[in-house]
N, CA, C and O atoms as a MOPAC input file, in Angstrom:
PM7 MOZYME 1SCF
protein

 N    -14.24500 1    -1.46700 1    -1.89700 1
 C    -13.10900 1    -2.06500 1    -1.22400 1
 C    -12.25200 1    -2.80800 1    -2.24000 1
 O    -12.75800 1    -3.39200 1    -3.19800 1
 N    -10.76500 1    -2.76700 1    -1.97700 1
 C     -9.91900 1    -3.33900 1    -3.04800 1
 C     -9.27100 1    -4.89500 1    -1.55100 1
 O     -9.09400 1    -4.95400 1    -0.33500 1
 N     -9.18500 1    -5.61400 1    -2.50200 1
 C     -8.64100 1    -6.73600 1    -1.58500 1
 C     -7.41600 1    -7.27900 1    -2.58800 1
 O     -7.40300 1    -7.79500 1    -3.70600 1
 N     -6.22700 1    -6.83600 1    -1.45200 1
 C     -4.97300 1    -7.48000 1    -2.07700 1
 C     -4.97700 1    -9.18400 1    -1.85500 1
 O     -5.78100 1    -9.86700 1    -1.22000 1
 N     -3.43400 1    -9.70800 1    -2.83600 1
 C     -3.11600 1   -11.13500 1    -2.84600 1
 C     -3.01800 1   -11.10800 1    -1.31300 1
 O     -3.76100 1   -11.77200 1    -0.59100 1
 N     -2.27400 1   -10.48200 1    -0.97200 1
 C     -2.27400 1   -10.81500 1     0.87300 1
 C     -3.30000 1   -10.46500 1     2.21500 1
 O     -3.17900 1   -10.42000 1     3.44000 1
 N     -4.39500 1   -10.24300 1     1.18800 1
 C     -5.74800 1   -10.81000 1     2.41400 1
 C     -6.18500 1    -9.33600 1     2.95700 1
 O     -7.22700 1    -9.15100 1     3.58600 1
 N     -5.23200 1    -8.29400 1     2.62400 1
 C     -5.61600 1    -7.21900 1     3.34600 1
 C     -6.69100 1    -6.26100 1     2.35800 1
 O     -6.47800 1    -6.48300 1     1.16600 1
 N     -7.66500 1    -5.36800 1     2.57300 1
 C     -8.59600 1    -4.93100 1     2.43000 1
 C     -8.13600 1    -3.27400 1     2.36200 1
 O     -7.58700 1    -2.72500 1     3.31700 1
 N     -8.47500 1    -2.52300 1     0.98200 1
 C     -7.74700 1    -1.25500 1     0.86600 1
 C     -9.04400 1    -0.67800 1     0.89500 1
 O     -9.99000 1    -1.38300 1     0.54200 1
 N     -9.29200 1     0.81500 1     1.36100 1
 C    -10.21100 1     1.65500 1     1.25600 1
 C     -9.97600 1     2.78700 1     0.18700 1
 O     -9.23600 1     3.71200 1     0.52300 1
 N    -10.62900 1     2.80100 1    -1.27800 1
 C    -10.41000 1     3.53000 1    -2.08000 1
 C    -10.36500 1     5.16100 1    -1.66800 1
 O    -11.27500 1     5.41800 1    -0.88000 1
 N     -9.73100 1     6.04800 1    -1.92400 1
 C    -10.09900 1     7.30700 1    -1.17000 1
 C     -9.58000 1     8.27300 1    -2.26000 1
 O     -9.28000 1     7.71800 1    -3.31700 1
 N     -9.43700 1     9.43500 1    -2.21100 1
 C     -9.29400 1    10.53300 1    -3.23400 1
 C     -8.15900 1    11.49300 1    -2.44200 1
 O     -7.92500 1    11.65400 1    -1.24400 1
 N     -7.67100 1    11.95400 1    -3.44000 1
 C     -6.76700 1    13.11200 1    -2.84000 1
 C     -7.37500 1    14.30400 1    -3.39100 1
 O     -7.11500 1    15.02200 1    -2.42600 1
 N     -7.76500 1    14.80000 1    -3.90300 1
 C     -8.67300 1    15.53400 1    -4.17900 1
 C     -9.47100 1    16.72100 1    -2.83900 1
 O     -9.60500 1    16.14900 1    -1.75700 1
 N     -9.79800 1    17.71400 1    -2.85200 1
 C    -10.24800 1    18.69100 1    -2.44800 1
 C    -11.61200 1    19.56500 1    -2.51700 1
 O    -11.40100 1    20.68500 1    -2.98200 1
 N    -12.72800 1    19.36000 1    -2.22400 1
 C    -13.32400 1    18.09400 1    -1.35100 1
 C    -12.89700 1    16.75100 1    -1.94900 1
 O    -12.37600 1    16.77000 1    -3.06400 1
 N    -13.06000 1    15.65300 1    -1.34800 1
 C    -13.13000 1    14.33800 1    -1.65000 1
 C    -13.88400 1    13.97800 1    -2.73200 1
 O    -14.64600 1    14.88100 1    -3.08100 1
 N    -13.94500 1    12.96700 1    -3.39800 1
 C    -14.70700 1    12.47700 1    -4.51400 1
 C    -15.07900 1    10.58300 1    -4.33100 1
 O    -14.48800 1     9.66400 1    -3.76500 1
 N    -15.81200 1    10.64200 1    -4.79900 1
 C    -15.81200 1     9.40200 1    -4.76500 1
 C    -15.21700 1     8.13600 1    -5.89500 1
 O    -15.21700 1     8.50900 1    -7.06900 1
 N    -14.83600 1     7.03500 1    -5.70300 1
 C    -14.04900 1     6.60200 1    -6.50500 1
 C    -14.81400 1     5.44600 1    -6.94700 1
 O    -14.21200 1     4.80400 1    -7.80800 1
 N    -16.52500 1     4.74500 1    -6.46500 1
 C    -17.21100 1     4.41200 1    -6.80100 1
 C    -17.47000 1     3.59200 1    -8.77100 1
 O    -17.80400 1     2.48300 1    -9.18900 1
 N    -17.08700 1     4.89300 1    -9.41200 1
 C    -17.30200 1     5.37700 1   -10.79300 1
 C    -16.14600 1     4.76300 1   -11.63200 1
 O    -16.31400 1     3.98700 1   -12.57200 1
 N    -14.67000 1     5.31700 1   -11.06100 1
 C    -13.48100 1     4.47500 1   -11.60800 1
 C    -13.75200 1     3.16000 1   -11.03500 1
 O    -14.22700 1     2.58200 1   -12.01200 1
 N    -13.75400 1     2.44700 1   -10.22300 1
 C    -13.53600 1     0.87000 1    -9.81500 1
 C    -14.86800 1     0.05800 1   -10.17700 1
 O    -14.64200 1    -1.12800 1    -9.93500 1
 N    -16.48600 1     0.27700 1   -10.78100 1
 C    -17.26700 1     0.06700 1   -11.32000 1
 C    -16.74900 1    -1.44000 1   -12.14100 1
 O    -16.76200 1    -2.63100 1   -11.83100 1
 N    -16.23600 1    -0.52800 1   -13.52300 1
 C    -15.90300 1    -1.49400 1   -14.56700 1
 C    -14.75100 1    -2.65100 1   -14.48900 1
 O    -14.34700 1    -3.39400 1   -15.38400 1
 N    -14.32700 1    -2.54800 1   -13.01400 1
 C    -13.42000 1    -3.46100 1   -12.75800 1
 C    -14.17500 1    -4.65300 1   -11.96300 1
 O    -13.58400 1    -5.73200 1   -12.01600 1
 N    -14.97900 1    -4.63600 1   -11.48100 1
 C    -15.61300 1    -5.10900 1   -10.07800 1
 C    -15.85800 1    -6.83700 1   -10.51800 1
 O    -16.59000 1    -7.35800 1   -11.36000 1
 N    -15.03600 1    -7.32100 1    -9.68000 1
 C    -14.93600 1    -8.76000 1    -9.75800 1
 C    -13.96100 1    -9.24800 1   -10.48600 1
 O    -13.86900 1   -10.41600 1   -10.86200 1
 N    -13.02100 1    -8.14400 1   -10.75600 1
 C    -12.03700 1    -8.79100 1   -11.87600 1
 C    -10.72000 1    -8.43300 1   -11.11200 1
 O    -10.88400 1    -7.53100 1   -10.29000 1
 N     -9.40400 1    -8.95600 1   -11.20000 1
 C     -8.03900 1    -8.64500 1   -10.62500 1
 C     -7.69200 1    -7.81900 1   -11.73500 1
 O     -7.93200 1    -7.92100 1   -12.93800 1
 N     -6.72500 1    -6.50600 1   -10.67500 1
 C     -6.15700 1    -5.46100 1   -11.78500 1
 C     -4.90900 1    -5.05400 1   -10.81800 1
 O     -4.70600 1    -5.41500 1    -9.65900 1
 N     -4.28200 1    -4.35400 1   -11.49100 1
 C     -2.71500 1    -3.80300 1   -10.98500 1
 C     -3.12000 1    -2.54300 1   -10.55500 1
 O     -4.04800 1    -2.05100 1   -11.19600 1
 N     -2.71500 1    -1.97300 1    -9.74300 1
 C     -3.12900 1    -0.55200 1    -8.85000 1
 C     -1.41600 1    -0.04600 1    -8.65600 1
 O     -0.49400 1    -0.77600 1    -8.29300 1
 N     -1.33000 1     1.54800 1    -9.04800 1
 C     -0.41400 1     2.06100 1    -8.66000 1
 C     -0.90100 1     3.60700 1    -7.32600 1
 O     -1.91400 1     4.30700 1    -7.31400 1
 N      0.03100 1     3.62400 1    -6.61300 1
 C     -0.41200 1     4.85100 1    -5.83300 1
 C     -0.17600 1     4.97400 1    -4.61700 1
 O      0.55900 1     4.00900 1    -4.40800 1
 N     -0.34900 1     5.74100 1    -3.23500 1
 C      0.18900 1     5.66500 1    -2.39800 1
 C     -1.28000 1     5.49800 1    -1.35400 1
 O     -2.46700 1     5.82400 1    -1.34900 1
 N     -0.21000 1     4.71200 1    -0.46700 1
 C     -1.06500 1     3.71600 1     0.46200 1
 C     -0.97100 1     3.95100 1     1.91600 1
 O      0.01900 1     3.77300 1     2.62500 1
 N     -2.52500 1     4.51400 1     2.37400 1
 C     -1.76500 1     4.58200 1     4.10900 1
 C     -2.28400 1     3.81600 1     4.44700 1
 O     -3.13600 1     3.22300 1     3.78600 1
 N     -1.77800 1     3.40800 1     6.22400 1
 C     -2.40100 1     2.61300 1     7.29600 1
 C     -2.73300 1     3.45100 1     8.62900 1
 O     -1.76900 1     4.17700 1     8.87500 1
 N     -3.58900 1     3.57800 1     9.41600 1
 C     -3.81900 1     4.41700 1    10.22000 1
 C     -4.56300 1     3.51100 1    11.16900 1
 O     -5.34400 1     2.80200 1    10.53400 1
 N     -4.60100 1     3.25000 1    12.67900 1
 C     -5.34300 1     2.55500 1    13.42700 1
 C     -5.99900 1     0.89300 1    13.01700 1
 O     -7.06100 1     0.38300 1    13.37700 1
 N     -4.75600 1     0.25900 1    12.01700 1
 C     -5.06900 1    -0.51500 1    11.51200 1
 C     -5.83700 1    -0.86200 1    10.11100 1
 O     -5.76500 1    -1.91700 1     9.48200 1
 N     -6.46600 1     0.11400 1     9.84400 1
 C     -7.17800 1     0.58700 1     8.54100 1
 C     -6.14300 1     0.79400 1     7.38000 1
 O     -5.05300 1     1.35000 1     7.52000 1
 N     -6.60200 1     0.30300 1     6.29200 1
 C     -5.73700 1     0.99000 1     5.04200 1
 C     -6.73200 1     1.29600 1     3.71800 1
 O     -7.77700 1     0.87100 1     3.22700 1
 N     -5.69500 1     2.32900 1     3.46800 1
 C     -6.33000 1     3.30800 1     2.47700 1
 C     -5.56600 1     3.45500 1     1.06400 1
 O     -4.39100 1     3.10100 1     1.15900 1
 N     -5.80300 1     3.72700 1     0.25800 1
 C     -5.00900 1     3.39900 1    -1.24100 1
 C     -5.57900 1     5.39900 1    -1.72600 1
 O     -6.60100 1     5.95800 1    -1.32800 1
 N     -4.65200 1     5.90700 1    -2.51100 1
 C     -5.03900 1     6.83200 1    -2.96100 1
 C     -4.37700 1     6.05500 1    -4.71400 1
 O     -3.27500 1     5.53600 1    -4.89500 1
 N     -5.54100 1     6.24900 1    -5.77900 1
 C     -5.05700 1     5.11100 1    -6.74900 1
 C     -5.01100 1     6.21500 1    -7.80100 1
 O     -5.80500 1     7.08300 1    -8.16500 1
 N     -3.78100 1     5.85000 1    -8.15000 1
 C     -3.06400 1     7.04200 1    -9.13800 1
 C     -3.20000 1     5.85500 1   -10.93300 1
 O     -3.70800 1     6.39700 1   -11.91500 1
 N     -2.84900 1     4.82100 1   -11.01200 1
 C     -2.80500 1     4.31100 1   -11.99000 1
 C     -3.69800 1     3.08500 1   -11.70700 1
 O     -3.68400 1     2.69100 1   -10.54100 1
 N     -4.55200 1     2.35100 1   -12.67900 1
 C     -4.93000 1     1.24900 1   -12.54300 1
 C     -5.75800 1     0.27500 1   -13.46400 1
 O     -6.93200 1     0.34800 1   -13.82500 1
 N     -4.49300 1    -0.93900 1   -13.81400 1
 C     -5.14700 1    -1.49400 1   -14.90000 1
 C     -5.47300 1    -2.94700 1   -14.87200 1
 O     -4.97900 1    -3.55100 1   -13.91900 1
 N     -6.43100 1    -3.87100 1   -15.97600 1
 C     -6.96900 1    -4.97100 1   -15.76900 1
 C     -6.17500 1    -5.84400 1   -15.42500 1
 O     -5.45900 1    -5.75500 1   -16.42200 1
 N     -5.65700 1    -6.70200 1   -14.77200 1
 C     -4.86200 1    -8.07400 1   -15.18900 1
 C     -5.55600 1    -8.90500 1   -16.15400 1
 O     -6.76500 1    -8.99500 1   -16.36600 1
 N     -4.73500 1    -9.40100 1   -16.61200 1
 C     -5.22100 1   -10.21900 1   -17.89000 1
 C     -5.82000 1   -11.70400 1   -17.19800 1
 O     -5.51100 1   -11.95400 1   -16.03300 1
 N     -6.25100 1   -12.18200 1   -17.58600 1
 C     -7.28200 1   -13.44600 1   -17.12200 1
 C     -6.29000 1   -14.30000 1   -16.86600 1
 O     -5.22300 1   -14.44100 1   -17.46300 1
 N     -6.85600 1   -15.04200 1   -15.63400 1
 C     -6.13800 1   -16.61800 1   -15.31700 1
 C     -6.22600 1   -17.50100 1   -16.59400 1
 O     -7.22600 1   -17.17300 1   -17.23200 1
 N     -5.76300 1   -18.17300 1   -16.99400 1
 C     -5.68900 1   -19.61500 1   -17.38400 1
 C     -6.39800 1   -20.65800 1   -16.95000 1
 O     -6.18200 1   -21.78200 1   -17.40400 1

């Protein structure tokens, strides 16, 4: 799960054919803030990120 500044909760997902899991890319990020590029749905309230670019933010101060 990716959690934006505004509280909402993204579901990593693949565009890909079967699906893949995205587990593997978001690993080495986990616990850290990063910039995500890519396109984003919402469906029944749910949201989903298909993540095309994505890099570390640099550390707070």
């Amino acid at each position: 799960m990716i959690l934006a500044d505004d509280g909402t909760f993204y579901l990593p997902i693949s565009s890909d054919m079967p699906a893949t899991g995205q587990n593997e890319r978001l690993m080495k990020f986990a616990g850290d803030s990063v910039s995500i590029r890519g396109k984003v749905f919402e469906r029944g309230g749910a949201h989903a990120a298909v993540i095309e670019e994505m890099n570390a933010e640099p550390a707070a101060r």
